[in-house]
KOLZAVO-14570 format. One record per residue: x, y, z of N, C-alpha, C, CB in turn. Coordinates in steps of 0.05 Angstrom, whole numbers, padded with zeros to 5 digits, always signed. Last residue first. Glycine has a CB too. Layout:
BEGIN
XYZXYZXYZXYZ
...
***
This chain:
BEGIN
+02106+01728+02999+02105+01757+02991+02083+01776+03013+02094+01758+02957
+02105+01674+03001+02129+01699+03015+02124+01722+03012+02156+01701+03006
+02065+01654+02990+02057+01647+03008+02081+01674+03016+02056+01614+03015
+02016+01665+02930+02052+01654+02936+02042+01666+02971+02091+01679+02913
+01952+01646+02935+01972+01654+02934+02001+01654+02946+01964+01667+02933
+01907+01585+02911+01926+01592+02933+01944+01617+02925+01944+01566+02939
+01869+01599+02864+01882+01581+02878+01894+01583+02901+01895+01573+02866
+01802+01597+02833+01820+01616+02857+01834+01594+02858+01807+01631+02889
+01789+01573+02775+01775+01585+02800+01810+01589+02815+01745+01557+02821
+01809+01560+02726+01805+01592+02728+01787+01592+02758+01785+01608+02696
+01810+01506+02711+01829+01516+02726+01825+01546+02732+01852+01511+02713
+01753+01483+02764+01759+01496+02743+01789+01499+02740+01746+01519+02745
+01718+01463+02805+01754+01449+02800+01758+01463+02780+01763+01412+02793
+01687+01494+02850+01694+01489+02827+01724+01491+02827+01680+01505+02807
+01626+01448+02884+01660+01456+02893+01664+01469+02851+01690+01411+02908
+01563+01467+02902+01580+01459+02882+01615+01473+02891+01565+01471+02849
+01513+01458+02938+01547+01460+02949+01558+01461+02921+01562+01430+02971
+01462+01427+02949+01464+01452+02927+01490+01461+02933+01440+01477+02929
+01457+01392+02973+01461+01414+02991+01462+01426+02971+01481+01417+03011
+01470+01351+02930+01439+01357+02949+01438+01377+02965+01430+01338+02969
+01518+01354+02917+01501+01362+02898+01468+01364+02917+01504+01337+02870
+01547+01335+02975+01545+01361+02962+01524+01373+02945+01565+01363+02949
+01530+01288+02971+01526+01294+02984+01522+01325+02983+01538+01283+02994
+01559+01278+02915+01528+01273+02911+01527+01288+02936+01514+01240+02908
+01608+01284+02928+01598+01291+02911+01562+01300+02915+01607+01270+02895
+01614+01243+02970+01622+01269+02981+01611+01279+02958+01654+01276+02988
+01605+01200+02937+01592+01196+02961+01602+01225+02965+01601+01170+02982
+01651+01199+02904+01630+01201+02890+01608+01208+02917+01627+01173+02871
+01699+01199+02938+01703+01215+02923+01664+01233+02921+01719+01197+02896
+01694+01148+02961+01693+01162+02976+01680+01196+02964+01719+01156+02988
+01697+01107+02929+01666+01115+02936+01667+01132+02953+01649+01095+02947
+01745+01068+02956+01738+01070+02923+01706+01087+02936+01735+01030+02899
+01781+01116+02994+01776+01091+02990+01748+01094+02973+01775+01074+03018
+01855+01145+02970+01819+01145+02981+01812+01122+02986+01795+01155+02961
+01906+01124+02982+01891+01141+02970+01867+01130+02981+01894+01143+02941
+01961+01145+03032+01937+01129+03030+01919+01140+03011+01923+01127+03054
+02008+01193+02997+01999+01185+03025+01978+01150+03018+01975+01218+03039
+02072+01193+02967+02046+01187+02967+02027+01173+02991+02045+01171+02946
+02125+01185+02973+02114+01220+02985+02086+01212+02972+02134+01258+02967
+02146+01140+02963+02158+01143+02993+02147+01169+02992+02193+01140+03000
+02137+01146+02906+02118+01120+02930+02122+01134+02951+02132+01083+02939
+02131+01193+02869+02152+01174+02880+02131+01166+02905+02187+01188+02889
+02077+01200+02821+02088+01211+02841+02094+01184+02864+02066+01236+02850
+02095+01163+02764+02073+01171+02777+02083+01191+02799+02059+01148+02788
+02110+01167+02687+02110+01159+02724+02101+01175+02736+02136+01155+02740
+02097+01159+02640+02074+01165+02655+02086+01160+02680+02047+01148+02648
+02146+01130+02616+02141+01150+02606+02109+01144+02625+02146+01152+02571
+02216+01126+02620+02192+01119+02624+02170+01128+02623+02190+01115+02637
+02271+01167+02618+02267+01139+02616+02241+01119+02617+02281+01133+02633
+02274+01217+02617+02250+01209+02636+02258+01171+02643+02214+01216+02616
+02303+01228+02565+02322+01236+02599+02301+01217+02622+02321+01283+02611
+02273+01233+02527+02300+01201+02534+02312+01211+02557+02333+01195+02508
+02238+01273+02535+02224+01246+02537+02247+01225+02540+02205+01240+02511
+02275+01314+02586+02269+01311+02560+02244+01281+02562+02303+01307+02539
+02249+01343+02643+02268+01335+02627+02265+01321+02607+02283+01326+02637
+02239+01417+02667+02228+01389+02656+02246+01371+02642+02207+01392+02637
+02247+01471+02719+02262+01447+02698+02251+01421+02688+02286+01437+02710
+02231+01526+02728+02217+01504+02736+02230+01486+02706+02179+01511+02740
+02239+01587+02772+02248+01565+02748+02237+01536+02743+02276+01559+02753
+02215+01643+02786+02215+01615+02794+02225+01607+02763+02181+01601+02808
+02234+01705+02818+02239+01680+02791+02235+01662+02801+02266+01674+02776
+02207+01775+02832+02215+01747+02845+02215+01735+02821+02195+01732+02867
+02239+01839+02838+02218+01822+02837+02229+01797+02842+02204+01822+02813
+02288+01866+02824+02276+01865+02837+02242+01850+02824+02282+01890+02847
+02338+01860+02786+02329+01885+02791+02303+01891+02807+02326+01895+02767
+02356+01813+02804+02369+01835+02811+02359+01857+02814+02385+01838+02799
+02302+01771+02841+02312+01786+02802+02341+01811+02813+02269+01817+02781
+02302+01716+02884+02294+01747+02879+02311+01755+02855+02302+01769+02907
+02283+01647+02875+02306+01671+02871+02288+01691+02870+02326+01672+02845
+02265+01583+02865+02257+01606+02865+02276+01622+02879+02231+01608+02875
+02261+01519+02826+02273+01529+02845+02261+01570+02850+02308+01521+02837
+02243+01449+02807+02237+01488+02809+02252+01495+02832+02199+01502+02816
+02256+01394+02772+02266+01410+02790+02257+01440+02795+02289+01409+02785
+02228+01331+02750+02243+01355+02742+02257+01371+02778+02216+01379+02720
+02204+01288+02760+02238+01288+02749+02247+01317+02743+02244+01270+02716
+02146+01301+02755+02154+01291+02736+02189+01290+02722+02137+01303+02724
+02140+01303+02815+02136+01272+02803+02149+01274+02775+02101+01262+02799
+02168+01354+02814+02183+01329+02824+02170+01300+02815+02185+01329+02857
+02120+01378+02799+02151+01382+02788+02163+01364+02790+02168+01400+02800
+02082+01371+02830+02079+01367+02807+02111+01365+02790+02060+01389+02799
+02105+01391+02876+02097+01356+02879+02096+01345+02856+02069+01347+02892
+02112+01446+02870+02135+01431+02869+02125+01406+02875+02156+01440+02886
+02053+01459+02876+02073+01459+02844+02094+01450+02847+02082+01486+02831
+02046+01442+02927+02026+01428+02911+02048+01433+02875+01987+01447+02916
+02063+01487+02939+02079+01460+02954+02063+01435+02929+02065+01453+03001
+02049+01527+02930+02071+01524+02913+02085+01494+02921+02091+01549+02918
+01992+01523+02953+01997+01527+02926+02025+01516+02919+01994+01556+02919
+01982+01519+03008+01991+01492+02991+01993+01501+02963+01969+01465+02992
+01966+01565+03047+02005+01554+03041+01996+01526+03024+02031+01542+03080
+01918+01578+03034+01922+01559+03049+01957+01552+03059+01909+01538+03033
+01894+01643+03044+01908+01625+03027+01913+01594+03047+01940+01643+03018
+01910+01713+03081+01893+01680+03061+01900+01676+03047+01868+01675+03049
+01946+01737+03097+01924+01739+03111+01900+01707+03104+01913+01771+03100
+02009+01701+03076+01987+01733+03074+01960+01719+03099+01966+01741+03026
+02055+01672+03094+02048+01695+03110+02030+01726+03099+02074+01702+03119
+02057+01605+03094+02050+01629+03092+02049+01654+03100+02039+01628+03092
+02061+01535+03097+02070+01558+03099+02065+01582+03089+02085+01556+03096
+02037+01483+03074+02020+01510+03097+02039+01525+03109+01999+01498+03126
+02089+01459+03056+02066+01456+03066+02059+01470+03087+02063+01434+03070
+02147+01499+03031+02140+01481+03054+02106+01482+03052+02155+01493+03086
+02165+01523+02990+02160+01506+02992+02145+01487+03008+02172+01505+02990
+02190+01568+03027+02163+01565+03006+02158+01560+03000+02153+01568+02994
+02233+01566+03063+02212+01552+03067+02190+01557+03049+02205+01554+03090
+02286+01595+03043+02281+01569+03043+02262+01547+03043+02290+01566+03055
+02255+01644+03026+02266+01627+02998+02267+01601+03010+02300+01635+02983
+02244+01670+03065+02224+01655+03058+02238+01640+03036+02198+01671+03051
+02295+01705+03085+02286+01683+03108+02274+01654+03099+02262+01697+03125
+02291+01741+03039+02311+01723+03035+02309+01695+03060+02339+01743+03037
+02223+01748+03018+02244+01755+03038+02263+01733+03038+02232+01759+03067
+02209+01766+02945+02210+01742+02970+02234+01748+02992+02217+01708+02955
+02183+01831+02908+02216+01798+02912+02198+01779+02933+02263+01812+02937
+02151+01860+02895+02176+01867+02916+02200+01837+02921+02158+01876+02953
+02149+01850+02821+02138+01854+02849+02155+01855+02865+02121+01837+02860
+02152+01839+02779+02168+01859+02779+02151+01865+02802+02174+01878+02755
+02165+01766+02768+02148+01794+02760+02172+01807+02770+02114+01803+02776
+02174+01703+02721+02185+01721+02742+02163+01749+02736+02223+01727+02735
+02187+01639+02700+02167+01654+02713+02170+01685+02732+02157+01633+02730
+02214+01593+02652+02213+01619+02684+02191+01641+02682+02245+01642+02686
+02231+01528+02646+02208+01553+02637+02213+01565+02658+02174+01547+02633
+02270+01488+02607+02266+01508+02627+02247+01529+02613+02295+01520+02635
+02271+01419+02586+02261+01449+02580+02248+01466+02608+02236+01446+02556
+02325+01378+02575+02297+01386+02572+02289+01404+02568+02285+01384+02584
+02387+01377+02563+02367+01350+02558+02335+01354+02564+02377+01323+02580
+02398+01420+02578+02408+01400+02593+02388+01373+02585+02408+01409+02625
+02343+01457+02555+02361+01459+02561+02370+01438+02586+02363+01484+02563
+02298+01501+02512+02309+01488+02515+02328+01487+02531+02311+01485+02502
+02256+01559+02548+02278+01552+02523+02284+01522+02533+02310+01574+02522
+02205+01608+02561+02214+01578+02564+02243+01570+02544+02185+01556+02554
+02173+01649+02600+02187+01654+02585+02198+01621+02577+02204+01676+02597
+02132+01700+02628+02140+01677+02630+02155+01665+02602+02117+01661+02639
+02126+01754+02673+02130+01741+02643+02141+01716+02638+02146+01756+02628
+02079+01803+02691+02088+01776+02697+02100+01763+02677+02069+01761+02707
+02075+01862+02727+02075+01851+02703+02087+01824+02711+02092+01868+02681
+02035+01923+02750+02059+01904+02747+02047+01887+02730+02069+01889+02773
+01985+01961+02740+02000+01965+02731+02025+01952+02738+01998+01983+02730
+01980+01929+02828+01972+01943+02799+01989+01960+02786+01949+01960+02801
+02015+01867+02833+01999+01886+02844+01996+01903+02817+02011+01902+02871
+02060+01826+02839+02063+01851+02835+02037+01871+02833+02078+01851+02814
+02029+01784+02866+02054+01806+02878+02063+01825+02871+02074+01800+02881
+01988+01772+02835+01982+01784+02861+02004+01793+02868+01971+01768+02881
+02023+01758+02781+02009+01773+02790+01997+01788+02814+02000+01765+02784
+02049+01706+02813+02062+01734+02800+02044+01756+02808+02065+01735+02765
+02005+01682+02820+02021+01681+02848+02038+01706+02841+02042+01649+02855
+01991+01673+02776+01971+01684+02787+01986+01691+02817+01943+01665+02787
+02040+01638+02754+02035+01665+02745+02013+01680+02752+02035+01665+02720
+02033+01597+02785+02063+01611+02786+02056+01641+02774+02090+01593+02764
+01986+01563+02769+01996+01575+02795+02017+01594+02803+02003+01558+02807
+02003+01566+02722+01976+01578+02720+01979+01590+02750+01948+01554+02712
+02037+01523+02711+02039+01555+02700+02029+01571+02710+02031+01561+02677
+02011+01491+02735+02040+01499+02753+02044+01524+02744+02070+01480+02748
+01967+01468+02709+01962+01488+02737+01988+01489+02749+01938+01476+02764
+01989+01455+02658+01980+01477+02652+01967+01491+02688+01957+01469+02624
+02013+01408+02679+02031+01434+02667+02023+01459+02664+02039+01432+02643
+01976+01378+02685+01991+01380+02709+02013+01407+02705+02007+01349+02715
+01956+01381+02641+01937+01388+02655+01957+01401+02686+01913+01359+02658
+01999+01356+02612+01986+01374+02602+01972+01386+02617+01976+01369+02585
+02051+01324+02633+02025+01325+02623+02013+01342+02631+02013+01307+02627
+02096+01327+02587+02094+01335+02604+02066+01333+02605+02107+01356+02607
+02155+01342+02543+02151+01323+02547+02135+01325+02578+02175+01310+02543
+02156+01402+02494+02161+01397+02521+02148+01368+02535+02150+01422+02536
+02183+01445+02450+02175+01419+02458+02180+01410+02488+02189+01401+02440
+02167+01513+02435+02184+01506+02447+02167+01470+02456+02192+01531+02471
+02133+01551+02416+02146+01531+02396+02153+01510+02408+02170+01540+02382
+02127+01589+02459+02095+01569+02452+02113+01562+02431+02057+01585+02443
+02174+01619+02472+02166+01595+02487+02144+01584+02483+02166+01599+02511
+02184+01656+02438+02205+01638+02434+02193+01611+02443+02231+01648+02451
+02147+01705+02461+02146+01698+02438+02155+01660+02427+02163+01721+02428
+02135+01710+02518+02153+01709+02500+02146+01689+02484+02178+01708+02510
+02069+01736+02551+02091+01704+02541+02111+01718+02519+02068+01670+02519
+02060+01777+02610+02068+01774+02584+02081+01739+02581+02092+01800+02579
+02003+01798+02644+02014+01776+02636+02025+01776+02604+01993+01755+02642
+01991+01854+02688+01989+01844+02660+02006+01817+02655+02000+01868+02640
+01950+01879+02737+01971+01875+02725+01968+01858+02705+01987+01868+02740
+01896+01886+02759+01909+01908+02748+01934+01904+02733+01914+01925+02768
+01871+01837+02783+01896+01844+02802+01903+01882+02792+01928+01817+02792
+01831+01837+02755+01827+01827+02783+01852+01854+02795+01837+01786+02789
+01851+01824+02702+01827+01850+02709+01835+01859+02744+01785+01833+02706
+01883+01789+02715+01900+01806+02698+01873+01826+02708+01910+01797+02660
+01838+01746+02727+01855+01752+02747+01868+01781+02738+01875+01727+02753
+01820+01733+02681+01801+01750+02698+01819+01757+02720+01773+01733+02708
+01858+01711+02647+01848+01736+02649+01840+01740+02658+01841+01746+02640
+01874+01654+02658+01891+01677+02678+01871+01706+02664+01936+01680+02668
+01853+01626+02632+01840+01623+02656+01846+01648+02671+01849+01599+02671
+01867+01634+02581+01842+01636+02584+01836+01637+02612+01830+01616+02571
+01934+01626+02588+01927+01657+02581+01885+01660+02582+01945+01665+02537
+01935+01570+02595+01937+01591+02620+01924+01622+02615+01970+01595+02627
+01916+01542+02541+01895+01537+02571+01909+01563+02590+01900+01497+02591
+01957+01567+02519+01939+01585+02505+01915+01582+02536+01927+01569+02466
+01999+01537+02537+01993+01570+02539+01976+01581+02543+01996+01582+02523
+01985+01490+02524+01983+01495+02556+01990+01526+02559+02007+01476+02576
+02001+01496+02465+01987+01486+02474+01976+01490+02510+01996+01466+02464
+02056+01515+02473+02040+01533+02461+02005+01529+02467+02048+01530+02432
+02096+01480+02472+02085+01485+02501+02054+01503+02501+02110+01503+02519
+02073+01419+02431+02088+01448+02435+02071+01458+02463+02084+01473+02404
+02087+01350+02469+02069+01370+02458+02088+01392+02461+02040+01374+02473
+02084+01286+02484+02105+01305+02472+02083+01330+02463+02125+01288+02444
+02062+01271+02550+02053+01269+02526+02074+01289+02507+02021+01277+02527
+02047+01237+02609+02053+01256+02599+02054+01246+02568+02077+01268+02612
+02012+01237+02662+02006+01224+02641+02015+01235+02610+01979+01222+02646
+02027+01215+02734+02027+01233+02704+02024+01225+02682+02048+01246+02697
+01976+01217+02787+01996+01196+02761+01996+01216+02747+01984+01164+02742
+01977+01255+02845+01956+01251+02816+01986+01236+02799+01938+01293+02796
+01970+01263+02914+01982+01269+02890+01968+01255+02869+02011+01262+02890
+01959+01257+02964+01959+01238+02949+01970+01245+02920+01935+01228+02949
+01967+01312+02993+01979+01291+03008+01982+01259+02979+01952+01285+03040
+01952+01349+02954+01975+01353+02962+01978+01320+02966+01979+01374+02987
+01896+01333+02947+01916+01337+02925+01940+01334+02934+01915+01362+02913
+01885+01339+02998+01879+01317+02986+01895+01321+02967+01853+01311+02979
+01885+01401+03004+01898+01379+03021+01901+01351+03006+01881+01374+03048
+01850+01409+02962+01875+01425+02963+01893+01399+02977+01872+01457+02983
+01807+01394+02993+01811+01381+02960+01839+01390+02960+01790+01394+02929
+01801+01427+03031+01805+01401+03036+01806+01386+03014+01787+01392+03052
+01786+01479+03009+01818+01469+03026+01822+01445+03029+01823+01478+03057
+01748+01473+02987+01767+01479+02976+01795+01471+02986+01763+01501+02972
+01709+01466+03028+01720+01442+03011+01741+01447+02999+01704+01433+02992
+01715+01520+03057+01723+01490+03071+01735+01473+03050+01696+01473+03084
+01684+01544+03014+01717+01546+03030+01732+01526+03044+01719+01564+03051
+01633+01529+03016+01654+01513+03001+01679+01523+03001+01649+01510+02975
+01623+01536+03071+01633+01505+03065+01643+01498+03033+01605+01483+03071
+01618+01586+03064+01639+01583+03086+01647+01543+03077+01620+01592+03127
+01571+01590+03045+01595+01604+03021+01628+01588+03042+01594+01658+03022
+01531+01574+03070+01535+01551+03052+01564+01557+03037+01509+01548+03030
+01536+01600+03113+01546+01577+03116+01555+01558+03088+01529+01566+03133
+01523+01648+03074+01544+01654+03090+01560+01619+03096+01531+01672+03120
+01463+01631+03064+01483+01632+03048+01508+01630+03059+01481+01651+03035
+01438+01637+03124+01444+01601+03107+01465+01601+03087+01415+01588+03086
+01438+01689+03135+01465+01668+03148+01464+01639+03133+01461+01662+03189
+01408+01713+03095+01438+01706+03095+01457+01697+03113+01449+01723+03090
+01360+01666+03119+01364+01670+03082+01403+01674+03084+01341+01714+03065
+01350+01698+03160+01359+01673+03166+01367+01668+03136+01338+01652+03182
+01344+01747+03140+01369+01743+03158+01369+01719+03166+01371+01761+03182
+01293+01745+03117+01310+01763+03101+01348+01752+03116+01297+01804+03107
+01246+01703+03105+01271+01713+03129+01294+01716+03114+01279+01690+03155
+01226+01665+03069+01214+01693+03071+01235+01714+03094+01179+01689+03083
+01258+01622+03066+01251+01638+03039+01239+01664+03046+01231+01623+03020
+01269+01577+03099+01256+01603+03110+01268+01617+03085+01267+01615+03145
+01271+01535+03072+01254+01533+03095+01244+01561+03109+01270+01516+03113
+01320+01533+03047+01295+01531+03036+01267+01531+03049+01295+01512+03025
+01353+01547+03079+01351+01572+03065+01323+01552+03055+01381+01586+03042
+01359+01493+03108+01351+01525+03125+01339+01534+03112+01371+01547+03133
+01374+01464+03070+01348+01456+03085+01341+01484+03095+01351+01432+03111
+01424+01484+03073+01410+01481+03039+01383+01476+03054+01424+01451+03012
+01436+01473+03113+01442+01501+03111+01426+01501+03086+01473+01511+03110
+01444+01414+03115+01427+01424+03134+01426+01462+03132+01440+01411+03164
+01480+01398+03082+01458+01399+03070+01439+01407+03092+01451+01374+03056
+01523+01431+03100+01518+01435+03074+01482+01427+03075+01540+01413+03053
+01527+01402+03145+01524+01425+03147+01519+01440+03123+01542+01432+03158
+01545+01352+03130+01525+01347+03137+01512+01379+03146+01529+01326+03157
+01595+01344+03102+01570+01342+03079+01543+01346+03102+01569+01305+03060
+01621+01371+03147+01622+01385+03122+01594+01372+03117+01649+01380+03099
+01635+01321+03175+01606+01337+03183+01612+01365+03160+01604+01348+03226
+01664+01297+03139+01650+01278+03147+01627+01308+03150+01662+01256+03174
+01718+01329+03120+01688+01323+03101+01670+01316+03115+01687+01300+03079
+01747+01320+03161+01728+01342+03169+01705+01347+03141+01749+01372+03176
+01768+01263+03157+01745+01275+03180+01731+01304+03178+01760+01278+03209
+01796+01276+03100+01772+01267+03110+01753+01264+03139+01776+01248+03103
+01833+01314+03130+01821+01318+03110+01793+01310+03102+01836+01311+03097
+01867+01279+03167+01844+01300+03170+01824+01309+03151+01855+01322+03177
+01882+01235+03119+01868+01238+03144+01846+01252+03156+01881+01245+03155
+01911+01282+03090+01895+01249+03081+01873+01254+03103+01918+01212+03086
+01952+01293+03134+01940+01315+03119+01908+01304+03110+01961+01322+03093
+01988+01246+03150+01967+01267+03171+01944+01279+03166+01978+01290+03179
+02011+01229+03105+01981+01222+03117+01961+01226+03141+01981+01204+03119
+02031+01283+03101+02015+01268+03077+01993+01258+03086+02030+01244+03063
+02062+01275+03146+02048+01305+03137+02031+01300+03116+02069+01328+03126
+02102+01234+03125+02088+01234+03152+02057+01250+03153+02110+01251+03172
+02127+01252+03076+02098+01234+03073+02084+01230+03099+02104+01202+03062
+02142+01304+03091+02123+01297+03076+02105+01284+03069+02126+01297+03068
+02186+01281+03120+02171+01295+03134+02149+01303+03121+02183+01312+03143
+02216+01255+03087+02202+01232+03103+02178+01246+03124+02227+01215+03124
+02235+01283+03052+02210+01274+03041+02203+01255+03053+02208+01269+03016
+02267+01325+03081+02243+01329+03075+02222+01314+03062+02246+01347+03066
+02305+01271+03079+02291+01285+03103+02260+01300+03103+02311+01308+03111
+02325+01272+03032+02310+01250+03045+02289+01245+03072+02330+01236+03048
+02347+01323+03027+02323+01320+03013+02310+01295+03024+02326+01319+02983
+02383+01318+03060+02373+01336+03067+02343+01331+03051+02390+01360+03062
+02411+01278+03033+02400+01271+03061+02382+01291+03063+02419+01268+03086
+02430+01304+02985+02411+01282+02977+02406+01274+03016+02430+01251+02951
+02463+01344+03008+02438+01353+02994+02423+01334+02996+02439+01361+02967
+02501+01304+03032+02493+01326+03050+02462+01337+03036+02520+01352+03051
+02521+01284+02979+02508+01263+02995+02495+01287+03026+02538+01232+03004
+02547+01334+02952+02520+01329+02943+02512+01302+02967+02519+01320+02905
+02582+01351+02994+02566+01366+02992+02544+01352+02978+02576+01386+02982
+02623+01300+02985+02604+01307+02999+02585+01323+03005+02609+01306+03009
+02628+01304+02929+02607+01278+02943+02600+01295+02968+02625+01243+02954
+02662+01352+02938+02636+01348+02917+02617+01324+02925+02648+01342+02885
+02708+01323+02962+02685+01348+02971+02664+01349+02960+02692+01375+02967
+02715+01287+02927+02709+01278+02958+02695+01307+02967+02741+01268+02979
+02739+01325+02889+02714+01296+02886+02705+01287+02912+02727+01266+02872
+02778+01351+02915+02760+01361+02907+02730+01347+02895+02772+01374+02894
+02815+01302+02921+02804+01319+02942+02776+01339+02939+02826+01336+02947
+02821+01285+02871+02805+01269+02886+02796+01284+02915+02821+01242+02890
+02859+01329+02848+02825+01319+02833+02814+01302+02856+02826+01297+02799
+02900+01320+02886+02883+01348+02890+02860+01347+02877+02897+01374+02878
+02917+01277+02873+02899+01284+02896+02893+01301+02899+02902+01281+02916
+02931+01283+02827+02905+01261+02818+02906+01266+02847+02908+01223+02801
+02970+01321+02833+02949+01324+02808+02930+01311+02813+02956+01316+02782
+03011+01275+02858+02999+01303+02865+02974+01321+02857+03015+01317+02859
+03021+01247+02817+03007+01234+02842+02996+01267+02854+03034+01211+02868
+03040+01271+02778+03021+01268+02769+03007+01259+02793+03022+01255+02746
+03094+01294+02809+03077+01312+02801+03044+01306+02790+03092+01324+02782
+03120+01239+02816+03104+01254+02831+03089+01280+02831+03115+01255+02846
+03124+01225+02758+03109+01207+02785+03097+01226+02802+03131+01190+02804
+03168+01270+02751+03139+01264+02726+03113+01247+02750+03153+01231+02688
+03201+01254+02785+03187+01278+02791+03171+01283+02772+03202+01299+02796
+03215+01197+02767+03208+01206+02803+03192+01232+02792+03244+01215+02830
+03237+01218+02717+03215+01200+02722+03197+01194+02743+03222+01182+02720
+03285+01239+02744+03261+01252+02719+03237+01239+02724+03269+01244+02684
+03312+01205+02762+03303+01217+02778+03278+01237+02763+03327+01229+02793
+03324+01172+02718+03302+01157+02743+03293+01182+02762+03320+01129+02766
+03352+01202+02681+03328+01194+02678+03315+01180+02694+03326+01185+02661
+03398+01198+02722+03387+01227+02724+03351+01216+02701+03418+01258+02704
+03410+01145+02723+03408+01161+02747+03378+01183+02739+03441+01180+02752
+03430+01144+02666+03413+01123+02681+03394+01130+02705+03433+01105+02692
+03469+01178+02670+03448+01181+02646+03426+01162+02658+03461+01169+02613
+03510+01149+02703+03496+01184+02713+03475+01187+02696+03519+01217+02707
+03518+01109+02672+03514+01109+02701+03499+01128+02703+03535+01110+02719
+03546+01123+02628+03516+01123+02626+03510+01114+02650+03503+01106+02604
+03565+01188+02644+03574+01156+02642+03537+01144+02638+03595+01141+02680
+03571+01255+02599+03558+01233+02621+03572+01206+02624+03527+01226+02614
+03637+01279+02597+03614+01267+02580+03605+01252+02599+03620+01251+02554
+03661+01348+02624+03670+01308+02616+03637+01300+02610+03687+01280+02655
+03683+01405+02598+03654+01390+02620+03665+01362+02603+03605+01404+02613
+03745+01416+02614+03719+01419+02591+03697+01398+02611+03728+01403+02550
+03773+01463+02653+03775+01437+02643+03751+01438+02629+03780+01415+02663
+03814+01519+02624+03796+01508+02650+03784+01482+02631+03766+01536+02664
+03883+01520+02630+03868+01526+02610+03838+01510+02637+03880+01509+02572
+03937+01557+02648+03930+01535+02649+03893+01540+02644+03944+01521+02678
+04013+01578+02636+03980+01584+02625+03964+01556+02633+03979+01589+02586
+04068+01596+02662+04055+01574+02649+04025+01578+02652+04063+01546+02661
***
């Protein structure tokens, strides 16, 4: 007798009932699974960026401390500044015929406006300047860098290139404050790369504003210095104050943007320097953030140090083509 194998029996809808709850369980739990592995990785991400945003809160409590340290000193040492100025301007006029009292008067008078320089430098830093920005082609703050930067291009031996792409290019920014970040970044090029090197600066749209870079073909920045080159009176040439690049990232940051600086693969150094659009700013002339503005002057201080100077025959020059600070890593 032959016996035949049994045929699969038809769900009950009991078992049909079942087996779509258990479907449904493992649709559930595959999507609960999904939404903690996205939230795990959101919780990392906070936390890495609330770790950045302390780190930066830090440096800008150590800034404004250093602000009005800076303020401060700054003005005590104007005080007997204006008074060595005009007592060195008295010397040299007094002994016109003394070949060696003549150049030690000069010497003092060349030594105070070194002084001033640094102490306008300081001042700048610690109080910073309102922006006063304006929609313009960048072409405009070109043309002010490519006049100031030539004597330096003689100076140094090296050459300053603009791409073509970046004097069209719109940029929401004030103009003066734009044209000494360029100006600083690419005389800072220059001296690093030294003779027959090259500096090129370059700009495009992007993320709602406009990136400009700045890079040579000099020995780079020691990987130690990337973190601190930023930092106030940091340095390591022979001269200079360390406030050049601290002074270009104050400018940066009042105006919402961001610079950052990198060694090139193929060697030399990149600064980046990010502006953001006129609807990204939301406002338009803000100033430098409260919590990194020291004490500003007091009203007559400015004009009173002026005149004091102009009688010592002292002239400070605010040009943008006088000397600034060089990059501080190289």
């Amino acid at each position: 007798m032959s016996m035949t194998a049994p045929s699969s029996l038809p769900l009950s809808d009991r078992e049909r009932e079942l087996s779509a709850i258990i479907t449904a369980y493992n649709d559930v739990t595959d999507r609960l699974k999904s939404a903690h592995e996205r939230l795990h990785d959101e919780v990392a991400r906070l936390r890495d960026e609330l770790r950045k945003k302390n780190e930066e809160l830090r440096r800008r409590e150590r800034l404004a401390a250093l602000g009005e340290m800076a303020a401060g000193l700054a003005h005590e040492i104007r005080n007997p500044l204006g008074g060595i100025a005009l007592y060195a301007s008295m010397l040299h006029r007094d002994a016109r015929d003394t070949d060696a009292v003549m150049s030690a008067a000069g010497r003092i008078s060349d030594g105070v406006r070194g002084l001033e320089r640094l102490v306008t430098e300081i001042l700048e830093f610690a109080q910073g300047r309102a922006t006063e920005r304006q929609s313009m082609a960048l072409g405009s703050a070109l043309e002010a860098v490519a006049t100031s930067i030539a004597p330096w291009e003689t100076q140094c031996g090296g050459k300053y290139v603009v791409d073509d792409s970046a004097r069209g290019v719109e940029v929401w920014a004030d103009r003066d404050q734009l044209v000494q970040v360029m100006l600083n970044l690419v005389m800072n090029g220059l001296q690093a790369a030294g003779d027959h090197g090259s500096v090129t600066l370059s700009a495009a749209p992007r993320d709602g504003g406009v990136e400009i870079e700045v890079s040579d073909d000099g020995p780079g920045i020691a990987e130690a210095d990337l973190t601190r080159i930023f930092n106030p009176f940091f340095t390591t040439r022979a001269t200079g104050t360390g406030l050049g690049l601290p002074i270009v990232h104050r400018i940066v940051e009042a105006h919402g943007g961001r610079i950052r600086a990198s060694n090139r693969d193929g060697g030399g150094a990149r600064f980046r320097v990010w502006l953001p659009g006129r609807d990204a700013v939301g406002q338009q002339g803000r100033s430098v953030p409260a919590d990194l503005a020291a004490p500003r002057r007091r009203r007559g201080d400015e004009s009173t140090w002026n005149e004091t100077m102009a009688k010592a025959g002292v002239g400070v020059d605010r040009r943008a083509d006088a000397p600034k600070n060089r990059r501080s890593a190289t």
